[in-house]
N, C-alpha and C positions, 0 to 999 in steps of 0.2 A: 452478162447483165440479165438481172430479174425483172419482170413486170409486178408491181402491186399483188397480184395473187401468186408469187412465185414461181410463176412459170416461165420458160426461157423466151426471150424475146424476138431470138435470129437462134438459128437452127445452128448447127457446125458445120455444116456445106457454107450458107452464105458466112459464116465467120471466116472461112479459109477463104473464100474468094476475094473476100474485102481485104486481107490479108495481102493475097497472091497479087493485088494491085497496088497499095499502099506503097509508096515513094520510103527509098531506105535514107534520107538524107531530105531535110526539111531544112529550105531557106526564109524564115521569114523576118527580114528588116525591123518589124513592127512588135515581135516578141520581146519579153524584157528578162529572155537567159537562153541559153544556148540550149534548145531541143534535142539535138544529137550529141550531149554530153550530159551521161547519165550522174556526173556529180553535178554539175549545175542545173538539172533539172531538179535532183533530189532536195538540194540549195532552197531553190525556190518555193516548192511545196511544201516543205517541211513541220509550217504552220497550217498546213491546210486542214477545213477540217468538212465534214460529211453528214449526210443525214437525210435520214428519211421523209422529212415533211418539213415546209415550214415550220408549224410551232416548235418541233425539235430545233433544227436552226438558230432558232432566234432564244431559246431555251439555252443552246451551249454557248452561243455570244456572250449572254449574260453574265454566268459560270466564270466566261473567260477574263470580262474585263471586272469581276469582280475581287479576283486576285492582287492581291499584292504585289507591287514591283520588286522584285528582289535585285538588291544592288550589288554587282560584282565585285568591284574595290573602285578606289580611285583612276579617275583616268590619268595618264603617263602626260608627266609636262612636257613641251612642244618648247623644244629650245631653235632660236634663229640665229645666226650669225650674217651679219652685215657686211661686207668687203669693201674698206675703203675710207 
């Protein structure tokens, strides 16, 4: 991680130390994917997106929902059968 003026924030000693402490297995109830599952984390992220400043931020929002929805095909009918 950079600061504003591009210089490093945590040295590579504390990077490895925070590292050498750092839990290899995260429990947390209150998440909405599985952390220690590198395909459901990627899952989840996958729209995420990044930026250096607010007005940037709110810059690519815009961009975002100014697209188009693109529709994929029709959704597949939902057949039920009753017994009885």
């Amino acid at each position: 991680m950079a600061s504003v003026d591009h210089k490093p924030v945590f040295s590579p000693a504390q990077i490895a130390a925070a590292l050498a402490v750092a839990p290899h297995r995260v429990d947390d109830p209150e998440c909405p994917y599985d952390p220690n599952t590198p395909d459901a984390v990627a899952i989840h992220w996958a729209n995420a997106m990044t930026s250096q400043s607010l007005p940037e931020l709110q810059e690519k929002l815009a961009r975002r929902r100014s697209k188009p929805l693109v529709k994929v095909g029709k959704p597949e009918s939902i057949m039920c059968c009753v017994n009885g």
